[in-house]
C-alpha positions in Angstrom: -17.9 -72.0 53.2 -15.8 -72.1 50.2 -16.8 -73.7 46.9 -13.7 -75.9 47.0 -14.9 -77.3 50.3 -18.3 -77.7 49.1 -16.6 -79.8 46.3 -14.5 -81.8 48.7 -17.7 -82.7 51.0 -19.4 -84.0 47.6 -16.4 -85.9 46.9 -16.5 -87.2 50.4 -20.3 -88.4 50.4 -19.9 -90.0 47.0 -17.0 -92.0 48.9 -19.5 -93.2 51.8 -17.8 -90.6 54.4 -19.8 -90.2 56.8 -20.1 -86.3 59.0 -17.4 -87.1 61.6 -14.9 -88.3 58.3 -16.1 -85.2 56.9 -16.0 -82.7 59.5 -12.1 -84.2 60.4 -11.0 -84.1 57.4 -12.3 -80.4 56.4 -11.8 -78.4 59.8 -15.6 -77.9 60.5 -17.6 -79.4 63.4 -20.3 -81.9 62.5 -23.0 -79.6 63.5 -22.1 -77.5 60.3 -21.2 -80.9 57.8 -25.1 -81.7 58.8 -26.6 -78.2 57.8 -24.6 -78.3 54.9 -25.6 -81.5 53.8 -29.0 -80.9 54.6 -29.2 -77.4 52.4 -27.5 -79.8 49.4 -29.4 -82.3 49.7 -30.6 -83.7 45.7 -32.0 -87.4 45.5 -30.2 -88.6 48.3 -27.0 -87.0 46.8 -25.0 -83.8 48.0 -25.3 -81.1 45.5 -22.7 -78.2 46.0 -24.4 -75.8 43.5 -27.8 -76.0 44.9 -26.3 -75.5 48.7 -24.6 -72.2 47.3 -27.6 -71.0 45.9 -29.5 -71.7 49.1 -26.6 -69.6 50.9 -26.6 -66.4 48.7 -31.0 -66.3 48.7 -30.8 -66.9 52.8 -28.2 -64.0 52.3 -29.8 -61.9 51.0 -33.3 -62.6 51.9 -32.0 -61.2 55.3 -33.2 -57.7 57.0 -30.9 -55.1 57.8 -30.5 -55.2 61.9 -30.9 -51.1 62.4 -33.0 -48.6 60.6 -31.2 -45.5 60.0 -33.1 -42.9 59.7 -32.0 -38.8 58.2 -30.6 -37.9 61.7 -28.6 -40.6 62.3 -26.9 -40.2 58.0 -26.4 -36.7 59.1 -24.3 -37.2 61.9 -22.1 -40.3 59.8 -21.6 -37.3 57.4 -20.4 -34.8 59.6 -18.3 -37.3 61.5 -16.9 -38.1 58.2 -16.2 -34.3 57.5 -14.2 -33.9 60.0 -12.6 -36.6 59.4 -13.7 -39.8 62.2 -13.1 -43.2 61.1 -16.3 -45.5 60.4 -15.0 -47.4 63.6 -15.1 -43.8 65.5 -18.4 -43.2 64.4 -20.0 -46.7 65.0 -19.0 -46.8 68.6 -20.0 -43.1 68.6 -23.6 -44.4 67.3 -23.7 -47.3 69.4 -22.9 -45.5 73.1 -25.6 -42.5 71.8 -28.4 -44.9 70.8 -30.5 -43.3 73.5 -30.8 -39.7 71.3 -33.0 -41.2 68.9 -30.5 -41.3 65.8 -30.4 -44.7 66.0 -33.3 -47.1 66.4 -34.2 -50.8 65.7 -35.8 -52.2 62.9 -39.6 -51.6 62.7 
């Protein structure tokens, strides 16, 4: 979600919208207008700047989905050198997960 419609949902609140007005007016379904109110939530007030900085640390407090371990860089790198695509080697990666290149996350 954009800053600009973070600012536009503050502006809404402070107007008495409720989350239907809200989530008509900027394109997302309630469901989200509630979370998002919820993460800005300050003194009963909707803060933008505090639900962005909830966004980027849930970002990047995230765990990588795969481990990719020596093997698995070794083939991206030869399947770079002769010259695959990263699409080419991802679906190479993902129909070859059973020769132990690639793993999930321990």
């Amino acid at each position: 979600m954009s800053s600009k419609i973070r600012e536009e949902i503050m502006v809404c609140r402070a107007n008495g919208d409720n989350q239907a007005a809200i989530a008509k007016k900027t394109g997302f379904c309630q469901s989200t207008i509630s979370r998002e109110l919820k993460k800005g939530k300050d003194h009963e007030a909707y803060n933008p700047f505090l639900a962005q900085r909830k966004t980027d640390f849930s970002a990047k407090s995230r765990s990588r989905r795969l481990k990719i371990n020596d093997s698995t860089w070794q083939v991206i790198q030869n399947h770079l050198a002769i010259r695959w695509s990263p699409c080419q080697i991802a679906d190479f990666l993902h129909k070859s997960v059973n020769d132990a290149t690639v793993g999930p996350r321990e």
